[in-house]
C-alpha positions in Angstrom: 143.5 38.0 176.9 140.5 39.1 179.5 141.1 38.3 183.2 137.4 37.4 183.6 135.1 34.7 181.7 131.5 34.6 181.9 130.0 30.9 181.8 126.5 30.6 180.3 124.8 26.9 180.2 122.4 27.3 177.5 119.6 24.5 176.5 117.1 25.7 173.6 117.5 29.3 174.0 118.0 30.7 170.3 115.8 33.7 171.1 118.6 35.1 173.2 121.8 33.3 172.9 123.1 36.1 170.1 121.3 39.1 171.9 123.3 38.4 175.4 126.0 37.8 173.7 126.4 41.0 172.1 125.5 42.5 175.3 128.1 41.3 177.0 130.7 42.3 174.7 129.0 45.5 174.5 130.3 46.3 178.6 133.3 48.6 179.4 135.2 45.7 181.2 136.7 43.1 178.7 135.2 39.7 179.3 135.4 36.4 177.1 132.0 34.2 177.0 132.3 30.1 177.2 129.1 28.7 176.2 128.1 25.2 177.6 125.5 24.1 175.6 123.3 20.7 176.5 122.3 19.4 172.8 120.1 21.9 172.0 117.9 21.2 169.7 117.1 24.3 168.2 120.4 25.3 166.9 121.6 27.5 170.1 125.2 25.9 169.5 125.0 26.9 165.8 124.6 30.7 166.5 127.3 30.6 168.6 129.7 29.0 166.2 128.4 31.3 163.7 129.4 34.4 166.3 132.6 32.9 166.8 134.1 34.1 163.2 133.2 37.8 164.4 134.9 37.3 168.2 137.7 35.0 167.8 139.9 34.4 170.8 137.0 35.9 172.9 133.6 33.8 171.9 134.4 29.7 173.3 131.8 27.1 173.6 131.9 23.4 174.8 128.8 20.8 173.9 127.7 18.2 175.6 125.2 15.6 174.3 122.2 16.0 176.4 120.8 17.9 179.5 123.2 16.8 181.7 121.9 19.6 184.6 123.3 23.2 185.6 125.4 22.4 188.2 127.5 20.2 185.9 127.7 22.8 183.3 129.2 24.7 185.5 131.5 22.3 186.8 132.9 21.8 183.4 133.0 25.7 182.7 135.2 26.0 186.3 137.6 23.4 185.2 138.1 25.1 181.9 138.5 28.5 183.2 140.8 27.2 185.6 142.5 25.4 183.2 143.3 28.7 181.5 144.0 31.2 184.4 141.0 33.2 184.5 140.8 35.1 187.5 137.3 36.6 188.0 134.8 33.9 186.6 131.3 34.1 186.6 127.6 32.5 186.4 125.0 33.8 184.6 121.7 32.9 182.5 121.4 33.2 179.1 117.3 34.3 179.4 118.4 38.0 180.2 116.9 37.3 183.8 120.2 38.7 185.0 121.1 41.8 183.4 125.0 41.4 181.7 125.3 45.4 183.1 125.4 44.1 186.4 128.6 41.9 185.7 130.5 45.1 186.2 129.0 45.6 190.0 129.9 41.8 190.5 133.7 41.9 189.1 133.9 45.2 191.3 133.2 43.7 194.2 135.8 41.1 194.1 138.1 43.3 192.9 137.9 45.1 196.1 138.0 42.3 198.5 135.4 39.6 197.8 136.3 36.3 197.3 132.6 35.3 195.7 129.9 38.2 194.7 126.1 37.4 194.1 123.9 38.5 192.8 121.1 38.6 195.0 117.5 39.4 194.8 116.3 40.1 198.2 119.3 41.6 200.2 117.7 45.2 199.9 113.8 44.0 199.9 112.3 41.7 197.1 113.9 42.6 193.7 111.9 40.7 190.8 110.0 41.6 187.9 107.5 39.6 185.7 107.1 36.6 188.5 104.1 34.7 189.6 103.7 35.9 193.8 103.5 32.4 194.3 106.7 31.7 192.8 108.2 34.9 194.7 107.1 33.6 197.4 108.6 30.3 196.9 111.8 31.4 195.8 111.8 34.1 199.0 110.9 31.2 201.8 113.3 28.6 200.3 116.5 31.1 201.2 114.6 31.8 204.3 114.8 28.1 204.6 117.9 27.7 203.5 119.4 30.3 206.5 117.5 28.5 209.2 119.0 25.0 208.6 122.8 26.2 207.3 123.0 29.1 209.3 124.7 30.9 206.7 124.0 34.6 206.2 122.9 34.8 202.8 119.9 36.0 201.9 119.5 34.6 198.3 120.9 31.4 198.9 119.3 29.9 195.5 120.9 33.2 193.4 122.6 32.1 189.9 124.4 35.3 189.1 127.5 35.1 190.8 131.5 36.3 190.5 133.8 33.8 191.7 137.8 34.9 192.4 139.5 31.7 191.0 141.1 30.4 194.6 137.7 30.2 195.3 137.2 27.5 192.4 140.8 25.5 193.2 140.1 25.5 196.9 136.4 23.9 196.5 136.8 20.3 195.5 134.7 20.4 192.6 134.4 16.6 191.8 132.9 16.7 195.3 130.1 18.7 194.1 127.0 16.9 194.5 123.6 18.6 193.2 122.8 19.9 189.9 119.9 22.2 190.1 119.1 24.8 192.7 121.0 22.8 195.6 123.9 23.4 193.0 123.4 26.7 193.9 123.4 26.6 197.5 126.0 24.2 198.1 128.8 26.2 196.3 127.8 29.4 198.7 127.8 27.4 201.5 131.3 25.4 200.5 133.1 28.9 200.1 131.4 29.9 203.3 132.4 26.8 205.1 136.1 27.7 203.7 136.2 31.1 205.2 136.0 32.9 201.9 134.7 36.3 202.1 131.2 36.0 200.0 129.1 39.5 199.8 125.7 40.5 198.4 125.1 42.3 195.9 121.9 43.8 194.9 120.7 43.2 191.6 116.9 43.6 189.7 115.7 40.0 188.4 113.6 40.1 185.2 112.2 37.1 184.6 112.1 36.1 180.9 110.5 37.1 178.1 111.4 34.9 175.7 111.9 31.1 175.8 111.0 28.5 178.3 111.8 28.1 181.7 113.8 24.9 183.0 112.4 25.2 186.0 110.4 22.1 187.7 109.4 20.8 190.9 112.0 18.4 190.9 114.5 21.0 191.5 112.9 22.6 194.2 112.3 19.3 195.7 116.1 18.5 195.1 116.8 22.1 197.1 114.8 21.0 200.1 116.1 17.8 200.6 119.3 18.6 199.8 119.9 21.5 202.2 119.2 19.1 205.3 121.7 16.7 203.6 124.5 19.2 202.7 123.9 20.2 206.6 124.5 16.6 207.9 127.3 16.1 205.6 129.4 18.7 206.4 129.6 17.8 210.0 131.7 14.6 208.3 134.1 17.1 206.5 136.8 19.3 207.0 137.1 22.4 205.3 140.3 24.3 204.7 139.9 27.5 206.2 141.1 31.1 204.6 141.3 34.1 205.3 137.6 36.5 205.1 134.6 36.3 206.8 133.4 33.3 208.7 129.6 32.5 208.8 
């Protein structure tokens, strides 16, 4: 059995659910896949049942009925992989945006002493293809933002490609876990952070899609905003175990 499980939400995304697939079990390192699909009604979940019968013990997936958001998919992806001793588990899109050769680089990392590894898009400069500028620009500010009111050191606070060590995942109370969109994203950086966990950069090329839909929406961005001053406030009110790595 692989050490390391690669969790990919998926909603609608037929055009690529069988191509990243493939890709990741194309990659030196052995890794198994769990598949959270939302209800898709395209057939996403279908492919991947089909897939199944040619990577049995290796291929999982878990539906839920209806877009239930991203940072609950990945809530119930942790609790499975925890419930089966993975030790290097990780997030990743299904779009392609993150290319599955840079899972390697992220497992490496923690490996040699991280306790999370991201993926990140701007700690060597601005690293993405095929976006709007306005939506670079966005994207850019928001971790900009994101710095100034945390004060955590990340430079891609919003990133979604990430390698988590497991005592990473059983330390973080993830019941307590409140946003589901980009905030999802930033609050699990800066819960790890808060712990003392040892969280490193790495950079990666983002490649926007080229096939299927974006989720994205102002919502979610207006969900990050808000939710940055309240994870702030909150987190004066709580009291974090501390490890051992790098304090922010």
């Amino acid at each position: 059995m692989s050490n390391s499980l690669v969790i990919i939400p998926t909603y609608n995304e037929k055009e690529n659910i069988e191509k990243i697939i493939r890709k990741v079990f194309s990659l030196s390192h052995n890794f198994n896949i769990l598949i959270i699909d939302d209800g898709s009604p395209d057939g996403t979940a279908q492919i991947v049942k089909n897939l199944q019968q040619a990577f049995i013990d290796k291929l999982f997936i878990e539906e839920r009925s209806g877009k239930l958001g991203l940072g609950t998919a990945y809530i119930h992806g942790f609790k499975w992989a925890l419930g089966r001793n993975y030790e290097y588990i990780f997030e990743m899109d299904a779009d392609f945006s993150h290319n599955p050769d840079d899972l390697i680089k992220l497992r490496q990392a923690c490996v040699n002493g991280a306790d999370m590894a991201i993926g990140s898009r701007y700690v060597t400069g601005v690293n993405v293809v095929n976006w709007p500028m306005s939506r670079v620009l966005m994207s850019y500010f928001a971790s900009v933002y994101v710095r100034f009111i945390t004060r955590i050191k990340i430079h891609d606070a919003t990133a979604g490609f990430k390698c988590y060590r497991k005592k990473v995942l059983q330390t973080i109370k993830l019941d307590k876990i409140r946003f589901v969109g980009y905030a999802f994203q930033i609050e699990m950086k800066f819960t790890a952070i808060k712990h003392g966990f040892n969280v490193v950069e790495i950079p990666i090329i983002f490649t926007d899609r080229t096939e299927g839909a974006s989720k994205m929406s102002t919502k979610i961005f207006r969900e990050a905003f808000l939710g940055v001053i309240e994870l702030k406030v909150r987190s004066w009110f709580i009291k974090y175990t501390t490890t051992r790595g790098n304090r922010f």
